[in-house]
C-alpha positions in Angstrom: -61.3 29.3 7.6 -58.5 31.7 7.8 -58.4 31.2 11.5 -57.6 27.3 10.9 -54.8 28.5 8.3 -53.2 31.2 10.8 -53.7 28.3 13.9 -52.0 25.7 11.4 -49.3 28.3 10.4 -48.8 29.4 14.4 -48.1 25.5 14.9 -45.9 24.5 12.3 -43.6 27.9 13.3 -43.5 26.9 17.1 -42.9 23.0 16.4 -40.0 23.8 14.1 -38.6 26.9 16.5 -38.7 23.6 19.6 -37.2 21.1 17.0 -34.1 23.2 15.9 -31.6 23.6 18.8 -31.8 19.5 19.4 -30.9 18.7 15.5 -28.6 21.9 16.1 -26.8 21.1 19.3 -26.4 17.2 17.0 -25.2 18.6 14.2 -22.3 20.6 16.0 -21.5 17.3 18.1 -21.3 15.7 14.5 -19.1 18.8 13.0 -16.7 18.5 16.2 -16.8 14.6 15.8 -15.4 15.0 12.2 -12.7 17.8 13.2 -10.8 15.6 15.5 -12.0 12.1 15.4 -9.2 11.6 18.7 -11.3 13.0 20.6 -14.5 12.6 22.7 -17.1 14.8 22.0 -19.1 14.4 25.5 -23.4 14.5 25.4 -24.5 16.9 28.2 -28.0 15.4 27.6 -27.0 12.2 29.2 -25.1 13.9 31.8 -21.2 13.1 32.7 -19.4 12.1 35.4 -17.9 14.6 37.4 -15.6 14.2 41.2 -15.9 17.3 41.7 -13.5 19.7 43.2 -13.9 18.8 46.7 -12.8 15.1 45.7 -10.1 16.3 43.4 -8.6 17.6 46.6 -8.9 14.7 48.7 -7.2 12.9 45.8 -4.1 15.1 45.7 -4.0 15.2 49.4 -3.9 11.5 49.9 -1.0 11.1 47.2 1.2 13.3 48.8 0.1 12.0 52.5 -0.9 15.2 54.1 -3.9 16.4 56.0 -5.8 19.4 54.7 -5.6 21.2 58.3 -1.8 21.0 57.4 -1.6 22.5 53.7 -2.0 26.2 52.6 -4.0 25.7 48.7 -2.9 28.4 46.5 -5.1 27.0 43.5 -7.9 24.7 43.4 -10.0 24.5 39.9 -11.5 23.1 37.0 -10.2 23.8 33.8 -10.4 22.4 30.0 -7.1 21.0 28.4 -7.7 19.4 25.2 -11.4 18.6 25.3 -11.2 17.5 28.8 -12.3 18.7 31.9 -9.7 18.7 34.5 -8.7 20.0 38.6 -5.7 22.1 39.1 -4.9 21.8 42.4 -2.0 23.3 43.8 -1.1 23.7 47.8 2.4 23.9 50.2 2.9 22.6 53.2 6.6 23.0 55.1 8.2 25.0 52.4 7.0 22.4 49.9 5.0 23.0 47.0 3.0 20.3 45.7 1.1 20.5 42.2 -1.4 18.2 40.6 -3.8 17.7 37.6 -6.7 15.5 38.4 -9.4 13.5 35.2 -12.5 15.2 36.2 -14.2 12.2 35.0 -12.3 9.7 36.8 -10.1 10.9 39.8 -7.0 9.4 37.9 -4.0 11.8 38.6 -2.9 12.7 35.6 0.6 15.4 37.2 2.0 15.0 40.2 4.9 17.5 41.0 6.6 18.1 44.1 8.7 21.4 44.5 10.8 21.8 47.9 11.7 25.1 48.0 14.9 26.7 49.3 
């Protein structure tokens, strides 16, 4: 009988210790929800869209009408700005430096700046 009671016990502890980081991971999407109701609160369980950086690239590239054999990139990565995942990509090409932000999520260029250097 106390087998069945330490068995019991022994399945109760590891059904609990498997619940708790899905009600915790939840309850912090909840907390961060009611922080800053502006802004998205992204769920990693159902996966996100993501270009990529490779993409991001391209994207910049085409806007400013160059080839990649023809630019030197100085920067090229994600980063987080205001809850949102975002490229920096940054490159020159004929003494011009050209300087973009890029939505992770959807491609859409959100800073385009052009800098001709003399």
């Amino acid at each position: 009988m106390k087998k069945k009671w330490i068995a019991l016990g022994t399945t109760l502890v590891l059904a609990a210790a498997l619940a708790m980081p899905a009600m915790a991971a939840n309850g912090i999407r909840e907390i961060k929800a009611s922080l800053r109701p502006d802004i998205t609160i992204a769920d990693s369980s159902k996966g996100s869209a993501d270009i990529g950086l490779e993409k991001a690239k391209k994207i910049a590239l085409e806007d400013a009408g160059l080839k990649e054999r023809k630019v030197i990139f100085v920067t090229a990565k994600a980063d987080f700005d205001d809850g949102r995942k975002e490229y920096e990509v940054e490159f020159y090409c004929d003494g011009t430096e050209y300087d973009y932000e890029i939505d992770a999520a959807t491609g859409k260029i959100l800073k385009a700046e052009k800098d001709i250097d003399d």
